[in-house]
N, C-alpha and C positions, 0 to 999 in steps of 0.2 A: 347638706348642711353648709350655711353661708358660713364666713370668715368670721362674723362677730358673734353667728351662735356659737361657734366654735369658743372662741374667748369666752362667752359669757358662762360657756356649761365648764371649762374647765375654772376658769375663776370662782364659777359659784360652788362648784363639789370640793375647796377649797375650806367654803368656812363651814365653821362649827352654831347650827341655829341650834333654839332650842325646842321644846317640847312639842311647841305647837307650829315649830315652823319656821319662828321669827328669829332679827338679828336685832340691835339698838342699832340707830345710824345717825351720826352726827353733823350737820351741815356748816361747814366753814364758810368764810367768805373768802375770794381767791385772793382777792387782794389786800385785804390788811390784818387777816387772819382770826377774825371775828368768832365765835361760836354764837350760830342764831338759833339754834333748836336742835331737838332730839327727836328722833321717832323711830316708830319701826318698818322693816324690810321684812320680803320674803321671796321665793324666788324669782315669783313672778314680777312683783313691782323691782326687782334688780334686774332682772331680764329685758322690762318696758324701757327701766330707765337707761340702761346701756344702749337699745334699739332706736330709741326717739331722741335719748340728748337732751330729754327733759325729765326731773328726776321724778318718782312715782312714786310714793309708799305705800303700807298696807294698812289701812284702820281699822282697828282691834275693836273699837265700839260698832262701826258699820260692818264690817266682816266683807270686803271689797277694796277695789284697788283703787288708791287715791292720789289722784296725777294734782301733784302741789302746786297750788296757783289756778286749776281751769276755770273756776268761779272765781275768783276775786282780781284774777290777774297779777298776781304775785308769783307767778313760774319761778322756778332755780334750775338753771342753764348750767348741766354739768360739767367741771371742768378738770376734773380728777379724781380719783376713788382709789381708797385705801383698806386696808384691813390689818388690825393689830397683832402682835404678836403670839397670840394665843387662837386668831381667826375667829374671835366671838363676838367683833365689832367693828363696824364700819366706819371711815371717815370720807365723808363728800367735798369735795371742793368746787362750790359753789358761783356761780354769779347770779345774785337775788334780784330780781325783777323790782324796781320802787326802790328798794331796798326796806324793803318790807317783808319781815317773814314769819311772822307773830299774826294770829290771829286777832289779838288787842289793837292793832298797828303801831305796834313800835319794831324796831328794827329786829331785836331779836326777844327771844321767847325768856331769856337772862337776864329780864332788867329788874329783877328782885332784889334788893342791897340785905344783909344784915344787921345795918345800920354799924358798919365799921368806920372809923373815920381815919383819914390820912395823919400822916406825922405832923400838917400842917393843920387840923383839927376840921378841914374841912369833909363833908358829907359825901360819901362819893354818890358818882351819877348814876343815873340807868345806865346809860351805855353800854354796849357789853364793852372788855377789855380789848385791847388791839397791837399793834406794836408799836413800839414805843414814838415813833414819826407823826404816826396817825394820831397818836392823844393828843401830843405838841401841838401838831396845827389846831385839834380839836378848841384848847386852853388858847387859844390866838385868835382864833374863829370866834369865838364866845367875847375875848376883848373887846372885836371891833362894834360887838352889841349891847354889851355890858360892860362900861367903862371902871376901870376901878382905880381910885385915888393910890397918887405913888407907884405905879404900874408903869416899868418899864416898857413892856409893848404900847402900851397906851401913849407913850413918849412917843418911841416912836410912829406909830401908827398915824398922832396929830400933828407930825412934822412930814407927813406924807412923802413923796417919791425923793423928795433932794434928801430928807434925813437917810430913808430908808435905803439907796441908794450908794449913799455915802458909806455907809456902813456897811455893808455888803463887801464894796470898793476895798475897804479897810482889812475887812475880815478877809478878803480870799488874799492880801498883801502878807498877810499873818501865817495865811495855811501856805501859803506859797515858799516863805521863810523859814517856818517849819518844817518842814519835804525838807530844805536845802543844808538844814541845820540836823537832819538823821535822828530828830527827838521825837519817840514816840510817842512818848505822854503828851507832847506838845501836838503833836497832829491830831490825837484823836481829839482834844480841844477847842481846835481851831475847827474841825472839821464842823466838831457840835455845833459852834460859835456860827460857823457860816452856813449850816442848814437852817438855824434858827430864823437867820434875817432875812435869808430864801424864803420861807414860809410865813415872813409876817407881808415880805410884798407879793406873796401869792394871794394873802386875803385882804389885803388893800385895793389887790385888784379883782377881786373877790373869783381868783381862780382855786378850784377844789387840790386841794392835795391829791386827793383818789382819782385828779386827770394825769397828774405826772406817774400815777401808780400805774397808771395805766399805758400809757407810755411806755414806760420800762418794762411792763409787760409785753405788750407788740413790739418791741423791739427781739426782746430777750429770745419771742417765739420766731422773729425772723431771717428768713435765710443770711447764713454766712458770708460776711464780706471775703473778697479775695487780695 
């Protein structure tokens, strides 16, 4: 027995399937913590998917194992897996190919609303939900397409690098003051203050948020400095 059957048989005699076998499994996205979809596992599509590194489920209507993505090209590149406190339910973390994981193609299989609308009365999006960095840029990203009268970014964003810049300049003069001044309310502030202007000249220069996500991920995963 290799080292990973070894892992996969003791992690799998861990959870609790049910009747016919199956677990529910959830697929995140690694980096902005997305939920794209739900489906089901069993032990062999948990077995494939810990073996290959490409995640595999089981399809209940075909009664066979189904490696997510080999027709369409939408794979999800595993990058973590979990199981909850009761062991009756998986969580994946994910890297979605396209970033497509919806057989609709929209990014996730969650882009159903209720029709709830925000404090500010407007309609929320498909999108799935993310953290809270990711929607920002999202709402910033959307400005520089959809201009909207009285829109501070929009100010900024039409006074291009010298406004945006400037501001920047301004705002880390503030976080920097703040640090020095021991005010916590005031740092976390400042701090919001100068991610925000970060991210409006990351989409003026039409660079993605999810590259600096990603970033901090290869670093995060990087050998130790000395």
């Amino acid at each position: 027995m290799t080292d990973m059957e070894s892992i996969s048989k003791k992690f799998i005699d861990k959870l609790r399937f049910t009747q016919d076998g199956l677990i529910p499994a959830i697929a995140q996205d690694w980096l902005d913590g997305s939920i794209l979809m739900m489906a089901w596992m069993n032990r062999i599509s948990i077995e494939a998917t810990i073996q290959t590194g490409e995640v595999h489920y089981w399809s209940r209507s075909r009664q066979e194992l189904w490696h997510k993505g080999a027709t369409s090209g939408h794979t999800q590149i595993l990058k973590g897996i979990r199981y909850d406190c009761d062991a009756d339910t998986m969580l994946l973390t994910i890297e979605q190919t396209n970033d497509i994981a919806c057989h609709t193609g929209e990014r996730s299989c969650f882009f159903e609303t209720v029709g709830i609308n925000t404090p500010e009365g407007k309609q929320l999006n498909s999108q799935p939900p993310s953290d809270t960095c990711s929607e920002l840029f999202r709402v910033i990203n959307n400005r520089c397409s959809v201009p909207e009268p009285e829109s501070y970014t929009n100010y900024l964003l039409e006074g291009g690098d010298n406004r945006i810049l400037k501001k920047i300049g301004e705002e880390s003069a503030e976080f920097v003051m703040a640090c020095k001044d021991k005010d916590q309310d005031a740092i976390a502030n400042e701090a919001a203050d100068l991610i925000f202007h970060i991210q409006v000249a990351l989409a003026n220069h039409k660079v993605n948020w999810r590259e600096v996500l990603k970033v901090l991920a290869r670093r995060r995963a990087a050998p130790r400095r000395k």
